[in-house]
N, C-alpha and C positions, 0 to 999 in steps of 0.2 A: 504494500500500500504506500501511495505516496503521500507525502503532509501536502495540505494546500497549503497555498499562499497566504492564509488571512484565516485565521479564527475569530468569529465576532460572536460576542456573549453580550446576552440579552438575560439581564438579571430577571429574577422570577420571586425574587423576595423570598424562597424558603431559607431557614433556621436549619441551625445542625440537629435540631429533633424534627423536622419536617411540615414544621406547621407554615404556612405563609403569612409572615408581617409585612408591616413597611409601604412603601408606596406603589415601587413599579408594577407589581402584579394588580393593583387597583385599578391602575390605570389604564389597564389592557396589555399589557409588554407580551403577554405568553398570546394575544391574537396577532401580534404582529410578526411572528416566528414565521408563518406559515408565507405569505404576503414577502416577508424577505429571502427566504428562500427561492421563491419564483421568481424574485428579481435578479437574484445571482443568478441563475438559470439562464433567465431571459439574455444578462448581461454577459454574460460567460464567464464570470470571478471567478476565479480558484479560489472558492471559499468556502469552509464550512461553518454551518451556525446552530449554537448554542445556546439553551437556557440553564443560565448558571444559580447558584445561591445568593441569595442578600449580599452587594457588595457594598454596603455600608455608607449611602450616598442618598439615603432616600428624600433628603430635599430639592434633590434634582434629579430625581426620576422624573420617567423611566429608563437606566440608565443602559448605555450599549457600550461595549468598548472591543475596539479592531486590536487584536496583535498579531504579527510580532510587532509592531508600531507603536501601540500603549497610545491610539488615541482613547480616548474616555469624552463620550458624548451624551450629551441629558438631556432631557425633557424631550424623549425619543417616541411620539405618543400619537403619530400619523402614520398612514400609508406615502402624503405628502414629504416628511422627515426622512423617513426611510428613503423614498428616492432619492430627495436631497445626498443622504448620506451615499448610497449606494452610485449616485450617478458620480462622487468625487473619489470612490475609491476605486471606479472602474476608470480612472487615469492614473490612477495611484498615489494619490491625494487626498491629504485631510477636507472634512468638510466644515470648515471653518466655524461657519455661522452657529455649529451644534458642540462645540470642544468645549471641555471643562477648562478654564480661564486661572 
């Protein structure tokens, strides 16, 4: 198997005992999983995507973060957003307007 190019985690707000807190999963994070995926798809990313655990930012949910790059992007809470981001990382670019600051 090969590694893609980009792992993007899409917090989901579970807890290391499995319950869901915090904000991102409130705010729909785990329906926009699906929606990004077919963007990679559509876009051809070398990407795989992920819904990770509570990454401890919930004031700025819902959050995404692309590595190996370590962007960290928030209030990730559209199908619009998701383009946004998706159309800057298929030049290989941050999407500026959504980076944690």
């Amino acid at each position: 198997m090969e590694k893609p190019q980009y792992l993007i985690n899409v917090c989901a707000s579970f807890r290391v005992k499995g319950e869901a807190k915090g904000i991102c999963h409130k705010k729909g994070s785990h329906n926009l999983l699906g929606y990004m995926e077919e963007g990679i798809l559509d876009r051809d990313i070398d990407a795989r995507v992920v819904s990770t655990g509570c990454l401890k930012q919930c004031e700025d949910g819902p959050v995404v973060v692309v590595m190996p790059n370590n962007w960290w992007y928030k209030e990730i809470d559209s199908e619009d957003k998701v383009d946004e981001l998706l159309d800057a990382l298929e030049k290989g670019e941050a999407c500026e307007d959504h980076l944690f600051t």
